[in-house]
N, C-alpha and C positions, 0 to 999 in steps of 0.2 A: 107725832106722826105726820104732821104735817108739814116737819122738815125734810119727809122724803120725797116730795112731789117737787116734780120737776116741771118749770115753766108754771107752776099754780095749776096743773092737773095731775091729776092719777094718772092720765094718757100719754105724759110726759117721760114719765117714769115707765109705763107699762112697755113702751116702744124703745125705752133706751135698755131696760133688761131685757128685753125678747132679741134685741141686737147682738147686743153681748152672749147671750144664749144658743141662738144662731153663728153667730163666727166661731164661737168653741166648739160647736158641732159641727163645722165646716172644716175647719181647722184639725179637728181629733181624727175625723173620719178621711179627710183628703191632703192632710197635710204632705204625707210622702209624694204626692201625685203632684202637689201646688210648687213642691222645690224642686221635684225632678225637671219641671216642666221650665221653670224660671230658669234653671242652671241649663238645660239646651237652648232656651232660647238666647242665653248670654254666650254660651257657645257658639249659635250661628252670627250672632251680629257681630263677634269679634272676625270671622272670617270675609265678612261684608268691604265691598270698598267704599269708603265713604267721598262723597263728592266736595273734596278738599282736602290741599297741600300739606300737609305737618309739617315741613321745614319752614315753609312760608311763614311772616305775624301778618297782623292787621288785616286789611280789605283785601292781599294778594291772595291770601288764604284762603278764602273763601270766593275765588273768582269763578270757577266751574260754575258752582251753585249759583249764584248770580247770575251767570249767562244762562243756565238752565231755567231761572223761572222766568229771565226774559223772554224767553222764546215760547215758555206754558202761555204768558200771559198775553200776546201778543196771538199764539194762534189760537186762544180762547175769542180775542177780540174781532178776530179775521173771520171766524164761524159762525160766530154769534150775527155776524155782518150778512155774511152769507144765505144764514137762515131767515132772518129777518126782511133779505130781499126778495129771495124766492117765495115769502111766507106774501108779502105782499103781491107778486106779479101772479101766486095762485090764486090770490084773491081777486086779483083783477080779469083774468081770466074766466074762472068761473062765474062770476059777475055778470060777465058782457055773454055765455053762454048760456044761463039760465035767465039775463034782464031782469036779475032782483041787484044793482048796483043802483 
């Protein structure tokens, strides 16, 4: 009996059958739902354009994608800039308006 305990507990065991119990009952009860659902979403992502060449190999390939996260990254760092300085001149402001600076 004590070759069925998993990890040296019962709770080991008790969690990995209650798993298994549960995904068959997930499975029995939703499964038509689980593939219909997989197979439209492979359907929409095939009609998707993805942000890169297919004729292209190597790094040309993927140069869209490239220039696009340079430009995410960049006006992340532009805002974050932005906020940081108006966060300090509201600071300063209210400061010199209340004289708790």
């Amino acid at each position: 009996m004590e070759a069925l305990k998993i990890g040296g507990s019962w709770w080991g065991t008790f969690w990995v059958v209650f798993s298994v119990l549960l995904t068959a009952f997930v499975w029995l009860n939703f499964g038509k739902a689980i593939q219909k659902f997989i197979s439209e979403v492979s359907a929409e992502l095939k009609k998707c354009s993805w942000p890169w060449d297919e004729n292209k190999t190597g790094f040309a390939k993927y140069r869209e994608l490239f220039d696009s996260t340079v430009v995410v990254i960049v006006s992340t760092i532009l805002l974050s800039a932005i906020v940081t300085f108006s966060d300090f001149i509201l600071l300063k402001v209210i400061g010199l308006v209340t004289r708790l600076h």
